[in-house]
C-alpha positions in Angstrom: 0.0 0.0 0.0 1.2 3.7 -0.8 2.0 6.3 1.5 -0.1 9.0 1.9 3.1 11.4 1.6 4.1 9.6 -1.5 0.2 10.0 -3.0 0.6 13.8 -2.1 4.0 13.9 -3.7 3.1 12.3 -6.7 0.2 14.5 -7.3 3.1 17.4 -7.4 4.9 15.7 -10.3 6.6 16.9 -12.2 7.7 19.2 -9.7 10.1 22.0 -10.3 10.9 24.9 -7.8 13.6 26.5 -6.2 16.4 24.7 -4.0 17.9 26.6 -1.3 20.3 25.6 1.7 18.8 24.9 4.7 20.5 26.5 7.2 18.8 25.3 9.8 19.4 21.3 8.9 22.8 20.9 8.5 23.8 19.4 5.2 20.6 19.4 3.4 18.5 21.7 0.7 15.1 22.4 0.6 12.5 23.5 -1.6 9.7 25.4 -0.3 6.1 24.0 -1.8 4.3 26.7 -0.8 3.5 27.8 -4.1 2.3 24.3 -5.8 0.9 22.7 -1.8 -3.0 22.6 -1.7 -3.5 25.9 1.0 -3.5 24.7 4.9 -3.2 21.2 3.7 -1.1 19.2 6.2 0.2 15.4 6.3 0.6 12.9 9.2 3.5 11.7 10.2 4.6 8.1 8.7 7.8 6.7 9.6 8.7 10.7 10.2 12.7 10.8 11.0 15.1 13.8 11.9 17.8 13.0 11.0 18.0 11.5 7.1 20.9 10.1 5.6 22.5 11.4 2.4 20.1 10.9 0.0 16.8 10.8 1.1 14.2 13.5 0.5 11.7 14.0 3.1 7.8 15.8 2.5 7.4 17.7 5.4 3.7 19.9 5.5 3.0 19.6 9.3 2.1 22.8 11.7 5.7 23.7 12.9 6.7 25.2 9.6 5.8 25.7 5.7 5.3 22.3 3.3 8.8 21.2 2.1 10.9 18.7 0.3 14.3 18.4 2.0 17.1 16.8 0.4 20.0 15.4 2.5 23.1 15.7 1.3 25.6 14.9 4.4 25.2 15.1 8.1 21.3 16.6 8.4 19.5 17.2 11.7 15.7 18.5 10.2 15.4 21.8 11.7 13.3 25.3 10.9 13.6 28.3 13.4 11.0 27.0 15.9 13.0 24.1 16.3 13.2 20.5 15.4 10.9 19.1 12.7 10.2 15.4 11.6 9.2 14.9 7.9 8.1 11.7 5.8 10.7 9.9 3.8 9.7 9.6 0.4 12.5 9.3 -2.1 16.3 8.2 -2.2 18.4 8.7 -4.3 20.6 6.2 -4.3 23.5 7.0 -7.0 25.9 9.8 -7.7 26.0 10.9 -3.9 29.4 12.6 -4.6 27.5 14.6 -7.0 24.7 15.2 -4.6 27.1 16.8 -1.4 29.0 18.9 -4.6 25.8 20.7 -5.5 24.5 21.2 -2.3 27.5 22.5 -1.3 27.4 24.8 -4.8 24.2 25.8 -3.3 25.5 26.9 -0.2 28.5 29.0 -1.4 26.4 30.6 -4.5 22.9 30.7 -3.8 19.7 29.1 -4.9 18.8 27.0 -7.7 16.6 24.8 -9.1 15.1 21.3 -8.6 12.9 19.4 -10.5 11.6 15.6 -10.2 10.3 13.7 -12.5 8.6 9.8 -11.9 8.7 7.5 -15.2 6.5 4.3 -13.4 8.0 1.2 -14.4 6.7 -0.9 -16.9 
């Protein structure tokens, strides 16, 4: 059975929108949903961690802060300025992780970019 998180993500696709560093987190980006997020639409937490590992991308849209993707590219503790925040695994990516940590780390030195996800089912 699917996720709810991963139903809600899915609906976003293809997703594009901006990537910025997350300050807050540790080694991670984000991407702020507010724009493409159905308005004070919030998620439960499923299997809802803190601390991802390089790789994962976690849907956060809980009270604490704005709805999110966050993308962990080292060491990531899941922050915003109220605090701690827990979001809902729903990707990895799984390859190219040295390529990963070098553009979040582009993103950090030179500002924001872009990210965009696309989901080609399997046949």
């Amino acid at each position: 059975m699917e996720s709810s998180s991963w139903i809600a993500l899915a609906k976003l696709l293809p997703y594009a929108g901006p990537v910025l560093h997350a300050r807050w987190s540790g080694e991670a980006v984000w991407s702020p949903l507010r724009a493409a997020w159905p308005v004070e639409s919030r998620l439960p937490e499923e299997d809802a961690i803190a601390q991802p590992r390089p790789g994962q991308i976690l849907l956060y849209a809980g009270q604490d802060s704005e709805p999110e993707l966050l993308v962990a590219y080292g060491q990531t503790r899941f922050a915003c300025a109220a605090g701690p925040l827990r979001g809902n695994p729903v990707l990895t990516i799984v390859d190219r992780l040295d390529e990963l940590a070098q553009a979040g780390r582009a993103i950090l030195e030179n500002g924001a970019g872009m990210l965009r996800i696309e989901f080609e089912p399997f046949c």
